[in-house]
MDTraj code that builds the backbone (N, CA, C; nanometers):
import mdtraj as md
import numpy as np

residues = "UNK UNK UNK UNK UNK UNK UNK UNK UNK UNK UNK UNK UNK UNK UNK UNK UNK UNK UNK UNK UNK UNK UNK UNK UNK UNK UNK UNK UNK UNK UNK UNK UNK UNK UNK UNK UNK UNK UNK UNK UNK UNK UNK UNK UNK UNK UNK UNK UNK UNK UNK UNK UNK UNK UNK UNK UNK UNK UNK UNK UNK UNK UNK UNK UNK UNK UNK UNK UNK UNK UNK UNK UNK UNK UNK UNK UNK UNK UNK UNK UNK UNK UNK UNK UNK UNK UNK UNK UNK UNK UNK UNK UNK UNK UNK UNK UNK UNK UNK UNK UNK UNK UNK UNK UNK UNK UNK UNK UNK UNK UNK UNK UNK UNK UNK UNK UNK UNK".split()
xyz = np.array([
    [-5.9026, -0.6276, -7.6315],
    [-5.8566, -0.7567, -7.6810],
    [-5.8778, -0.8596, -7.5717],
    [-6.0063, -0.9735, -7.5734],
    [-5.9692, -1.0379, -7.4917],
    [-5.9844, -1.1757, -7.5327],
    [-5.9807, -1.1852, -7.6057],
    [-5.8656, -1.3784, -7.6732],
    [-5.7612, -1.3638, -7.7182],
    [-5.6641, -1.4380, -7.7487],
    [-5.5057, -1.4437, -7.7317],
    [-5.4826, -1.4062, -7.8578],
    [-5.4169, -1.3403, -7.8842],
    [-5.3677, -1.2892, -8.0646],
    [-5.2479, -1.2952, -8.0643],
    [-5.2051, -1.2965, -8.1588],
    [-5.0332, -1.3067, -8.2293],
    [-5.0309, -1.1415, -8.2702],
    [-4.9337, -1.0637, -8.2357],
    [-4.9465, -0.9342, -8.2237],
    [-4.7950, -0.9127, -8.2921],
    [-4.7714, -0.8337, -8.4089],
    [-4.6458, -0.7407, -8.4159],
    [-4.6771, -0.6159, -8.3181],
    [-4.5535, -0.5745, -8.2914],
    [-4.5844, -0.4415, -8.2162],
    [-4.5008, -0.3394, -8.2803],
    [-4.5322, -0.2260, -8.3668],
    [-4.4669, -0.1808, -8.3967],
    [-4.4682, -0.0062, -8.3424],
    [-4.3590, 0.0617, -8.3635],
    [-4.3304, 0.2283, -8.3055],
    [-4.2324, 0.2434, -8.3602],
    [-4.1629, 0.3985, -8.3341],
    [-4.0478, 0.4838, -8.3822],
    [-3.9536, 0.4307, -8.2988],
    [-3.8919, 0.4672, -8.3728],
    [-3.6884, 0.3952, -8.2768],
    [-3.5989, 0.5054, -8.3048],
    [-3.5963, 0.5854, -8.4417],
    [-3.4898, 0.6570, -8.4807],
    [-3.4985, 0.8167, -8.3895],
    [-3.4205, 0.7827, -8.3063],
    [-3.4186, 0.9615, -8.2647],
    [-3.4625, 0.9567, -8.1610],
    [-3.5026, 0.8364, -8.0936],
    [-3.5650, 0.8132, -7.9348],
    [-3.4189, 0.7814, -7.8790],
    [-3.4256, 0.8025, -7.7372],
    [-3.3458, 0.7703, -7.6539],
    [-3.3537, 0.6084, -7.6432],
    [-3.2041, 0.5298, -7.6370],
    [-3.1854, 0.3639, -7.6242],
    [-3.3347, 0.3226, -7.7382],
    [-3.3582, 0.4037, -7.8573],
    [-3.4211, 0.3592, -7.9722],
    [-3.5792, 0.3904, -7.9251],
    [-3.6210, 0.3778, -7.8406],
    [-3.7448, 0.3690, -7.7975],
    [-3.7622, 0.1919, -7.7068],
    [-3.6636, 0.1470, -7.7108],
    [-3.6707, -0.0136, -7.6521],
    [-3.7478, -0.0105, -7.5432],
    [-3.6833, 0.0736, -7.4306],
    [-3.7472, 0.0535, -7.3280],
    [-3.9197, 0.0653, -7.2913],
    [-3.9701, 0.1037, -7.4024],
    [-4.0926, 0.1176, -7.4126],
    [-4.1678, 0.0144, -7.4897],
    [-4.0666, -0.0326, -7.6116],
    [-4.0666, -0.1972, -7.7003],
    [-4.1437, -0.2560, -7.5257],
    [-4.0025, -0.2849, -7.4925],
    [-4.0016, -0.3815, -7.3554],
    [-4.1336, -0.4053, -7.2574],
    [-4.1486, -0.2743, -7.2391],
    [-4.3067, -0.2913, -7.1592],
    [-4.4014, -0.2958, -7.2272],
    [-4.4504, -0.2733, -7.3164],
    [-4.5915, -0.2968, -7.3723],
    [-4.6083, -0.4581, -7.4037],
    [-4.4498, -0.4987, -7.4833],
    [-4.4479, -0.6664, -7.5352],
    [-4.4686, -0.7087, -7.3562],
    [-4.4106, -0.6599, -7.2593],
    [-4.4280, -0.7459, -7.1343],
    [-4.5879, -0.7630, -7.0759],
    [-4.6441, -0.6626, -7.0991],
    [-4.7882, -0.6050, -7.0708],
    [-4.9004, -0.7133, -7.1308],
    [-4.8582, -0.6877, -7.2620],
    [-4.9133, -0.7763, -7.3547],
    [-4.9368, -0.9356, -7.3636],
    [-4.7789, -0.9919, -7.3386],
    [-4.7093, -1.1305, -7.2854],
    [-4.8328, -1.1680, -7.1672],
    [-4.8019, -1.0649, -7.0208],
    [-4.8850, -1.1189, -6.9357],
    [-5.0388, -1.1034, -6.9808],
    [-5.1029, -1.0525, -7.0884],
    [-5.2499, -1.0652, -7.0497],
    [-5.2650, -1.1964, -7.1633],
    [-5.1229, -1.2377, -7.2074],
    [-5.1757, -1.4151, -7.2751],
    [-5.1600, -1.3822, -7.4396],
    [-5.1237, -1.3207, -7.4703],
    [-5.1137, -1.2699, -7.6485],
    [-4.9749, -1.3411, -7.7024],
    [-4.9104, -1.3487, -7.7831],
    [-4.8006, -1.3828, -7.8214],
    [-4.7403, -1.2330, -7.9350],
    [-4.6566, -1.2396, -7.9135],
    [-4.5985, -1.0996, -7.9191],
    [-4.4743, -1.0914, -7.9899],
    [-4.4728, -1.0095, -8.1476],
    [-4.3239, -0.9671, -8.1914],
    [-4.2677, -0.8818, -8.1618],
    [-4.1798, -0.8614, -8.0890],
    [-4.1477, -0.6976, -8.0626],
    [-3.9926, -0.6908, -8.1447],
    [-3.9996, -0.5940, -8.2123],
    [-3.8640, -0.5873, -8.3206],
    [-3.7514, -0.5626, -8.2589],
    [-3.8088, -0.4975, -8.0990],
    [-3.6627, -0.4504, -8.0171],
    [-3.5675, -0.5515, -7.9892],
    [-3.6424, -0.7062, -7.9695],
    [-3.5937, -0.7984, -7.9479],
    [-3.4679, -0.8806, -8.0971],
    [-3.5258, -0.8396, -8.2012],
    [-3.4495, -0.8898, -8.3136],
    [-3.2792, -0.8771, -8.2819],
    [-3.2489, -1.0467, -8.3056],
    [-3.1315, -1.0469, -8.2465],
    [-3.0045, -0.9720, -8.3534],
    [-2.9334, -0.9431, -8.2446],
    [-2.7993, -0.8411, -8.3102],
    [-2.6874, -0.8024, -8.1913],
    [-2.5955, -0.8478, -8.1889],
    [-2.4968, -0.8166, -8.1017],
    [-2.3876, -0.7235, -8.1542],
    [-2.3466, -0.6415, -8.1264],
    [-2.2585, -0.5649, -8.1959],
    [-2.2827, -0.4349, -8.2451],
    [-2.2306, -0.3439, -8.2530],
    [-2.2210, -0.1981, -8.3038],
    [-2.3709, -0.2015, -8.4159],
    [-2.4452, -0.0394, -8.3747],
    [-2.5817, -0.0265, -8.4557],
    [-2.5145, 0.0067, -8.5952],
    [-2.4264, -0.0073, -8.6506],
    [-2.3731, 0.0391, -8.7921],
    [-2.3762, -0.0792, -8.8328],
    [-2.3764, -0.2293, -8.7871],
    [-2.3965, -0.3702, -8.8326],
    [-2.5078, -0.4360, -8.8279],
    [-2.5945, -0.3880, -8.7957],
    [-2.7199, -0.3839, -8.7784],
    [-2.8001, -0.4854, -8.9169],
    [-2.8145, -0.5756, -8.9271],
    [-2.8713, -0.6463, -9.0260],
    [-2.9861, -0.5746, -9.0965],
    [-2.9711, -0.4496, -9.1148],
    [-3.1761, -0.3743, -9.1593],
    [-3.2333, -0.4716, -9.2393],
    [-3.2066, -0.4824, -9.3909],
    [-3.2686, -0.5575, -9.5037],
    [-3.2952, -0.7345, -9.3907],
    [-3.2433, -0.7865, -9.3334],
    [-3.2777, -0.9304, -9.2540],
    [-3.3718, -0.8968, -9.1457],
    [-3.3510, -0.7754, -9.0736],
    [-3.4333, -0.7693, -8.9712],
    [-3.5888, -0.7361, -9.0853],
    [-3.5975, -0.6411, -9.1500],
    [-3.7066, -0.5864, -9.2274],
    [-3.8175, -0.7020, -9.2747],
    [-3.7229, -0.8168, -9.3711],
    [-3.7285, -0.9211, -9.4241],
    [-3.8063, -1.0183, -9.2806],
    [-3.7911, -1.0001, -9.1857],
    [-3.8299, -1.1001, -9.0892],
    [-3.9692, -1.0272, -9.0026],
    [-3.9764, -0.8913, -9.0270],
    [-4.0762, -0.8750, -8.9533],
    [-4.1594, -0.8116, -9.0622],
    [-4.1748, -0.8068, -9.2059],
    [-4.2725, -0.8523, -9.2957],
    [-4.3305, -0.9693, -9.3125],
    [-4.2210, -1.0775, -9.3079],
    [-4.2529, -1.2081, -9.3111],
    [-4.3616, -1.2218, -9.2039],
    [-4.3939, -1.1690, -9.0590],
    [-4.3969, -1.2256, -8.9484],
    [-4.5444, -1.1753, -8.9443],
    [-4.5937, -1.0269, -9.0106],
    [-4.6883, -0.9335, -9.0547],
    [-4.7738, -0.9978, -9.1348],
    [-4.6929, -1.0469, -9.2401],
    [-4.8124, -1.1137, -9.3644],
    [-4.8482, -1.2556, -9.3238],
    [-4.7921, -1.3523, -9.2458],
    [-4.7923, -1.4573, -9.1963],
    [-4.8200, -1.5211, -9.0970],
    [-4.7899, -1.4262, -8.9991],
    [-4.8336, -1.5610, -8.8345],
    [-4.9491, -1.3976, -8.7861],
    [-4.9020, -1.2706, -8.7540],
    [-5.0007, -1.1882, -8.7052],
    [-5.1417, -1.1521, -8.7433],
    [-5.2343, -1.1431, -8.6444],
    [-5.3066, -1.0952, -8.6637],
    [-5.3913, -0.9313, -8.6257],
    [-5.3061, -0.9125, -8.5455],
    [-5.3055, -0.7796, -8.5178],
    [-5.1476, -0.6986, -8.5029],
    [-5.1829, -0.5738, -8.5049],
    [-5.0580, -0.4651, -8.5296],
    [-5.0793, -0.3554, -8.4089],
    [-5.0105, -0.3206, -8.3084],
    [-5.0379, -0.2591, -8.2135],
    [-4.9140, -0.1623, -8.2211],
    [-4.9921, -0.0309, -8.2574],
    [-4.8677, 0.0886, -8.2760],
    [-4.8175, 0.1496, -8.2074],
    [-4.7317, 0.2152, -8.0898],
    [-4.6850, 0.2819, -8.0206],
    [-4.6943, 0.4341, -8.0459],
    [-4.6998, 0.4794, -7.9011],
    [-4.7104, 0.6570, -7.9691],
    [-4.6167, 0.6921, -8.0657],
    [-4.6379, 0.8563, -8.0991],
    [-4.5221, 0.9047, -8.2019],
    [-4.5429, 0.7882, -8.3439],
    [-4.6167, 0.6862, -8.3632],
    [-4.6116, 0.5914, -8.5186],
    [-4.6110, 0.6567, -8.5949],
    [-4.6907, 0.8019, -8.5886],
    [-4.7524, 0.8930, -8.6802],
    [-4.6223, 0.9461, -8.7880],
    [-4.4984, 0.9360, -8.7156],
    [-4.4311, 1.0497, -8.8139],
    [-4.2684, 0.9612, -8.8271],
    [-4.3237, 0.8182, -8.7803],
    [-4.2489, 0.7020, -8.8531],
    [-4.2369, 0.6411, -8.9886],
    [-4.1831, 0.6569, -9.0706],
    [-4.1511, 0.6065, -9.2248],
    [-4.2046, 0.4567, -9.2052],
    [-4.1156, 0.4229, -9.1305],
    [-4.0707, 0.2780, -9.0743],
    [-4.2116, 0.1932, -9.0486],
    [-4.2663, 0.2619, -8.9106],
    [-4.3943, 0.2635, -8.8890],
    [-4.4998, 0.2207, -8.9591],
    [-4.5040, 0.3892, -9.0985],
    [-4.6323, 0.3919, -9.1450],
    [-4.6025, 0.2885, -9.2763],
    [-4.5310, 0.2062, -9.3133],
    [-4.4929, 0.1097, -9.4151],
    [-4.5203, 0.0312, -9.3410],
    [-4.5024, -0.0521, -9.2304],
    [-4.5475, -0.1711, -9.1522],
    [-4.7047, -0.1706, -9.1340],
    [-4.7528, -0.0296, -9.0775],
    [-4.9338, -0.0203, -9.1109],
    [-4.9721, -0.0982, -9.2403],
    [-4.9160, -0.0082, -9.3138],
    [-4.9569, -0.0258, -9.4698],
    [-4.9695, -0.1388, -9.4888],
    [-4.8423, -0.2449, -9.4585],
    [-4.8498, -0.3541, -9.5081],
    [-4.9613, -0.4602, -9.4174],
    [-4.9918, -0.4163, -9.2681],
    [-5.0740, -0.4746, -9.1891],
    [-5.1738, -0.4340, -9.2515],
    [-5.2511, -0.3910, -9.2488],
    [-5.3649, -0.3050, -9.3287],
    [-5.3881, -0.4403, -9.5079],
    [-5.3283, -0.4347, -9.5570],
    [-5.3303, -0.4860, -9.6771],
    [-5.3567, -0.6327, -9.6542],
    [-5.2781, -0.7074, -9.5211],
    [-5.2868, -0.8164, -9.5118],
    [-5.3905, -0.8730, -9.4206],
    [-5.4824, -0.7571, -9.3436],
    [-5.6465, -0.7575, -9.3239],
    [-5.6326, -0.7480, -9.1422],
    [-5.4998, -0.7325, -9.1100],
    [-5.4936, -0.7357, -8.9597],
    [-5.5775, -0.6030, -8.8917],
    [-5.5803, -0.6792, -8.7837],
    [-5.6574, -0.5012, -8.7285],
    [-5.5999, -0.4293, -8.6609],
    [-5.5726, -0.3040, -8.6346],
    [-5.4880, -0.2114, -8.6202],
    [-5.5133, -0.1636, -8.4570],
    [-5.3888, -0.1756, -8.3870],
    [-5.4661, -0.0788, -8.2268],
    [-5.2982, -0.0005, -8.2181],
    [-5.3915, 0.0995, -8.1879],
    [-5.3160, 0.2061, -8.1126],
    [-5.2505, 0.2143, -7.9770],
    [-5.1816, 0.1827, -7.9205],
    [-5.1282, 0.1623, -7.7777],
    [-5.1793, 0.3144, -7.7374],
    [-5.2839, 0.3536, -7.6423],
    [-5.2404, 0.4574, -7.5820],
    [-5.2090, 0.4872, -7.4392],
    [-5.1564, 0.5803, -7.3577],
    [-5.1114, 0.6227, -7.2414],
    [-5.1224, 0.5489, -7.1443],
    [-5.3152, 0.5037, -7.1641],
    [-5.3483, 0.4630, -7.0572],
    [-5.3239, 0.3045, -7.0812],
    [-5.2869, 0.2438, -7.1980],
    [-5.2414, 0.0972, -7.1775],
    [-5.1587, 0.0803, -7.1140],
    [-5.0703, 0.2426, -7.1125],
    [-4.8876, 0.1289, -7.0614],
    [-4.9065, 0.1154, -6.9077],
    [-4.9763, 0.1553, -6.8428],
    [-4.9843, 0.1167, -6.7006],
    [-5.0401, -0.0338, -6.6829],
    [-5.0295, -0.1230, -6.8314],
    [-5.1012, -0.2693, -6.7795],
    [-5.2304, -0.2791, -6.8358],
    [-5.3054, -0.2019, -6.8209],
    [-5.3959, -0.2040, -6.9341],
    [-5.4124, -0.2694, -7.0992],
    [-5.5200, -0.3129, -7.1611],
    [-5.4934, -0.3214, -7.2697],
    [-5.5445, -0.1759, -7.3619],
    [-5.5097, -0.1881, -7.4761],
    [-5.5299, -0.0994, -7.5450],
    [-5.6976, -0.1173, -7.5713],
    [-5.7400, 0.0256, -7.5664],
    [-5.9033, 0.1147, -7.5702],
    [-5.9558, 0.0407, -7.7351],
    [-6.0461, 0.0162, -7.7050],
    [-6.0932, -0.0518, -7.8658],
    [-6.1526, 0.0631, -7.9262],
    [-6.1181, 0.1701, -7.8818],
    [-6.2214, 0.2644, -7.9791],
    [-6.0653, 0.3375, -8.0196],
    [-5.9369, 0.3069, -7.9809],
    [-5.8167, 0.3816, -8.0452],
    [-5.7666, 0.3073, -8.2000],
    [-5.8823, 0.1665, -8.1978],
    [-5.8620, 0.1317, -8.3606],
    [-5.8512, 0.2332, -8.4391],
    [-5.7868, 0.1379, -8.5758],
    [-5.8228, 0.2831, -8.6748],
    [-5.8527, 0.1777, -8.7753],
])
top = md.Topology()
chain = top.add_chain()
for i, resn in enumerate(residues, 1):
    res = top.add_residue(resn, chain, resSeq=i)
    for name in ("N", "CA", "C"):
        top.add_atom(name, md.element.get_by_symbol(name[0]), res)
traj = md.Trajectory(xyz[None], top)
């Protein structure tokens, strides 16, 4: 990737340790510095106990954000056996974005391998 894109970033959260955030955190930071503009869902605001958790508003905002301002979808490891995940593909996919795979060797700062498209 090297002109500036509007990027959702999406991965698994359920069953990761602190959700998978801390990994949200660095790739959106990674990303941020090489000049992209960046959704990262970890960020969706919510203060308070995960049982209050707005799902249907948060969901609602990062479809909106998918069919509308992004143009690419950058998946985190483990996407594969995300519900969550493979419904956000789906819907990226439909709305013509192009798909990258975050792998290993991005999170050291790197961008993601153009041949880990799918």
């Amino acid at each position: 990737m090297s002109d500036a894109r509007v990027i959702y970033l999406s991965g698994p959260m359920k069953g990761y340790p602190e959700s998978n955030y801390p990994l949200f955190r660095q790739v959106a930071a990674d990303l941020r510095a090489d000049g992209h503009r960046v959704y990262n869902p970890a960020e969706f605001p919510h203060r308070g106990p995960h049982e209050t958790f707005p799902l249907r508003q948060a969901f609602a905002s990062y479809c909106s954000f998918i069919c509308l301002e992004a143009d690419t979808i950058v998946l985190l490891p483990g996407w594969e056996k995300s519900k969550g995940v493979s419904a956000e593909k789906a819907l990226a996919e439909n709305c013509g974005l192009e798909v990258i795979e975050w792998s290993s060797k991005s999170q050291s700062g790197a961008e993601p391998s153009p041949g880990a498209s799918s």
